[in-house]
N, C-alpha and C positions, 0 to 999 in steps of 0.2 A: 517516451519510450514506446511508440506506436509503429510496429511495421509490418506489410503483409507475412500470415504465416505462409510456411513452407512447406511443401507435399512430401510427404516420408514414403520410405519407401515401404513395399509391404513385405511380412513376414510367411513363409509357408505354413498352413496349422498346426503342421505336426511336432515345429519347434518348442520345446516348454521350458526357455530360460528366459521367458516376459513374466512380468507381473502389469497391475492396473498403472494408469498413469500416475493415477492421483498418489498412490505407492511409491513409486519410479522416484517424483517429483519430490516427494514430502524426505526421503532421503537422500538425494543429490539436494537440498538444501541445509535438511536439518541433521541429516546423519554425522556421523563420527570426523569422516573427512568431506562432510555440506561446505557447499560451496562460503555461506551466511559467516562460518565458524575458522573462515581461511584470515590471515593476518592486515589482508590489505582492505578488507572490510569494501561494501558496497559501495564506496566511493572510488576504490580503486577500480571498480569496471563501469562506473555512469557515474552520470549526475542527477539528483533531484532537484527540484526548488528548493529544499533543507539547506543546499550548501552554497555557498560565496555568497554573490552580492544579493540574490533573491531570497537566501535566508533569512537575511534582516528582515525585508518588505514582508515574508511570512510570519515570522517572529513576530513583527507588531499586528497583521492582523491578528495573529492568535489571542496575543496579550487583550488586544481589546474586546474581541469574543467572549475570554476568560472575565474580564473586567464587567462586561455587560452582565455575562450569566452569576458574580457575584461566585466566582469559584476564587478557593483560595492557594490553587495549588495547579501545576500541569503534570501529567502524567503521559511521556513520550510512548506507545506501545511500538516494537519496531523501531528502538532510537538511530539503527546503527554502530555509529561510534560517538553520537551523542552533538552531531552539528547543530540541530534546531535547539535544545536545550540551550548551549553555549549563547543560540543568538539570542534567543528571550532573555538570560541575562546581559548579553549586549544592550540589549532594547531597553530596559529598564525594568522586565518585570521584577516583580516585586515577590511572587509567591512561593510558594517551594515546587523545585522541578525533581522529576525524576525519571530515571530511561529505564526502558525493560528490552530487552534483547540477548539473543544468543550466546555472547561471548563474557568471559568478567568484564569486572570495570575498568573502561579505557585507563591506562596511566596519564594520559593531557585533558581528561577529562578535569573542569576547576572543581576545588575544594564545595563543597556544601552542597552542589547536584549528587542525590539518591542515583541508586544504579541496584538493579536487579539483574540477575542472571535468567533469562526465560530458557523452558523448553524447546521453545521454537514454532512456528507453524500458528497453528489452532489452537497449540498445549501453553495453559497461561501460568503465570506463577502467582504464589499463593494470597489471596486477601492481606495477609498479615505480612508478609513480606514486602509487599509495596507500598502499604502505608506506613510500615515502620522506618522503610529507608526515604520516603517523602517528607515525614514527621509533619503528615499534614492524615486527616481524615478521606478517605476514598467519596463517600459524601461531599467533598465541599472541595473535592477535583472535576478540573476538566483532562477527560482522558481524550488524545491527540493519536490518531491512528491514520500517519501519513504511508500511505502506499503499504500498509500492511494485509489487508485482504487481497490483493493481486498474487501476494505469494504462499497465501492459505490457498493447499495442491486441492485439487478437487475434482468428482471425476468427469473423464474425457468421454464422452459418448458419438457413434456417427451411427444415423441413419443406414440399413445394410440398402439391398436390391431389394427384398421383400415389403421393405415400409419398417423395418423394424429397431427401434433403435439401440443398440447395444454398445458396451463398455469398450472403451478399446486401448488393449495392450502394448505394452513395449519392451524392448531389450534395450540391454546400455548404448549400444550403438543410435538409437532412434529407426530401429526397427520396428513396422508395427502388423496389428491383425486383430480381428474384431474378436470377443471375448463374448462374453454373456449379457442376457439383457444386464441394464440395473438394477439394484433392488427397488422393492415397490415406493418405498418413500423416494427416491431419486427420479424416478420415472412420474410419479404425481406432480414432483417439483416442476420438472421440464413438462411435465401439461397444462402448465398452471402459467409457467414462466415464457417456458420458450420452446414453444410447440412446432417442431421441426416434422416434417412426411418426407422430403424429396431425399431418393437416393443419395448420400457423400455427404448430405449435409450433418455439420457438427455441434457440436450441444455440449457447451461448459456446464456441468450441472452445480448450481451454484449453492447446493445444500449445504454444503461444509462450510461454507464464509457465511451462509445465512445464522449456520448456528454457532460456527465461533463469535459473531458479532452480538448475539443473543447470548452465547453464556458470559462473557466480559458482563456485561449489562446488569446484567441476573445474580451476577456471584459478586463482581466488586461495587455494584450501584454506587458509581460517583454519580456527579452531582448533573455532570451532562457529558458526551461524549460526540466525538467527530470523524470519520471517516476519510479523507481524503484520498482521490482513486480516481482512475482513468479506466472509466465503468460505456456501462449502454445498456439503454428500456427495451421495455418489448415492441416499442417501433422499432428500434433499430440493432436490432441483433445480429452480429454478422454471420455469415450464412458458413463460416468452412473456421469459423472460431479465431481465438485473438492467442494461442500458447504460443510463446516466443522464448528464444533463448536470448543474452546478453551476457558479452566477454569482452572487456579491454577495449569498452568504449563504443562495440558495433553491435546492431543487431544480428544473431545468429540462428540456423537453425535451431530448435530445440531437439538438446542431447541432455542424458539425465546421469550423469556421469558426476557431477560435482566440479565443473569446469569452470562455469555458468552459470547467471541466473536464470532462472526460468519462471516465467511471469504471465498471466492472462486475464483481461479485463473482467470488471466485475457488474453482476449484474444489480444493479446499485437499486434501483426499483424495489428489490423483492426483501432488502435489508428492511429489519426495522428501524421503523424513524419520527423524530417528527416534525424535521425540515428536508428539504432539499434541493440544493442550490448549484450553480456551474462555479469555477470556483473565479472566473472574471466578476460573476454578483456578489461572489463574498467577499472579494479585494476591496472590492467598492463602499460596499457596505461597514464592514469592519477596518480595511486595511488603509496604510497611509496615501495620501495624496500625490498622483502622478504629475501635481501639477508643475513645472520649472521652475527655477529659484528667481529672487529679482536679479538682470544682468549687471545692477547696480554693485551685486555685492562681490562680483570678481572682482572689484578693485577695493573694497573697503574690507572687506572680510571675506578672500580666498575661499580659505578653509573650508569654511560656513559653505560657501556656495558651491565648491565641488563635493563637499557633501552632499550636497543638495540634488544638484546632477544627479549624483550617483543612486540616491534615494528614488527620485524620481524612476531614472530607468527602471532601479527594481519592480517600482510596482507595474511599470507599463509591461516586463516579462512576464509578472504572475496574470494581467488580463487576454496577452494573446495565447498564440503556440506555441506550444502543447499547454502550459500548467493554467490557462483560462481555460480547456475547456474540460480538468479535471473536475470530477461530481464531487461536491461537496455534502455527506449526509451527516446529519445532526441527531440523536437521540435523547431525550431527556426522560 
């Protein structure tokens, strides 16, 4: 889900029906009628690697990550509707799963996968309630956080004329106009992180995911935890930002309406951690084998073989474009 953002258009000062973006964002996702909370679920407008045939391939590297780190349990944050859970039980794991997201518990969700109702965003639900529906210890989980910090809202800042960088507003339409500096911890972050001067230029300030990723860590201390995200260091920060909208399959401007997803890469660097990886090293590393099946066995054992095929393919999706060159960060 990478595509150049889009120039908005500007708003006159004197209008006062904006708020910040990170505002805007965090309720066209999470709010009452959030996009997150609508029936046809995140699958209905994209795809991730969670779902079809590259699910599997992620599934078993997961399982074996889980299996190396000696977790006995996964914990989906952001499950969706619950696709990755489903394929770890396809796969074989063995442990207790459980999804946290938005919505109740899918009804095609299978019997014995946990499911927690989250707040949404940054807002986590409670210790007790996710290890009670895991029926597994949060200690001795690997917590699994595919493409969930991309939609923790955070705020938008650009560079004015003067050198100065300021927060910048919007109305429902995706109208916008420059607001107030930052506050001081936001504006440290981006000195530290992602130190923009040149007029227009824009600055994701990634304090909000720095610290949603911190308090997960801090309040439910499982046993290790993983991030998966379509991020960028401070080599390569893009100069005019990564906020995109996403509806019914295309990329869109971003409008904060609740139409739409709305999504922007993370700055994966400034998380803490204590690996980090592209996510083609982590297929490799943990996931199953690209390698082709014998052509012997299309005539001896079909089955087997176009399994096999099919297996294959997966993983060679999760090493190229887009999902190889998602950041993999790891926290223990």
């Amino acid at each position: 889900m990478v595509t150049a953002p889009t120039v908005p258009a500007r708003l006159t000062p004197t209008l006062a029906d904006v708020q910040s973006w990170a505002r805007a964002w965090d309720e066209a996702l999470y709010g009452a009628g959030g996009f997150y909370r609508g029936s046809a679920g995140p699958a209905g407008h994209f795809a991730t690697a969670t779902h079809g045939v590259p699910g599997r391939a992620l599934a078993r590297t997961l399982a074996n990550l889980a299996s190396e780190l000696g977790a006995d349990g996964v914990v989906d944050l952001g499950a969706g509707r619950g696709e990755l859970l489903e394929a770890l039980r396809e796969v074989g794991f063995a442990g207790a799963l459980t999804g946290c997201d938005v919505v109740e518990r899918p009804t095609s969700l299978s019997p014995g996968i946990g499911w927690v109702r989250s707040p949404g965003g940054a807002r986590l639900p409670g210790v007790e309630q996710v290890a009670q529906a895991g029926a597994v210890p949060l200690g001795r989980a690997l917590v699994v956080a595919h493409e969930w910090l991309d939609v923790v809202p955070c705020t938008i800042a650009e560079v004015d004329p003067h050198g100065r960088l300021r927060t910048v507003e919007v109305d429902a339409s995706s109208r916008e106009r420059l607001g107030q500096e930052p506050v001081r911890a936001e504006q440290e972050w981006a000195h530290r992180w992602w130190p923009e001067r040149d007029p227009g230029s824009r600055v994701e300030i990634g304090l909000a995911r720095d610290e949603a990723w911190a308090t997960m860590l801090e309040r439910w201390r499982p046993l290790a935890a993983v991030a998966i995200d379509y991020g960028h260091t401070r080599e390569s920060r893009p100069r005019h930002g990564t906020l995109t909208g996403y509806r019914e399959g295309r990329a869109v401007p971003p409008v904060p309406d609740g139409s739409g997803d709305l999504t922007a890469h993370v700055a994966v660097d400034s998380l803490r951690q204590s690996t980090r990886l592209l996510g083609r090293e982590a297929v490799r590393r943990w996931g199953p084998s690209s390698a082709l099946p014998d052509p012997r066995e299309a005539s001896t054992d079909p089955s087997r073989y176009l399994q096999g095929l099919a297996d294959a393919g997966a993983t060679t999706s999760l090493t190229g474009h887009p999902f190889g060159d998602f950041w993999w960060v790891i926290a223990r």
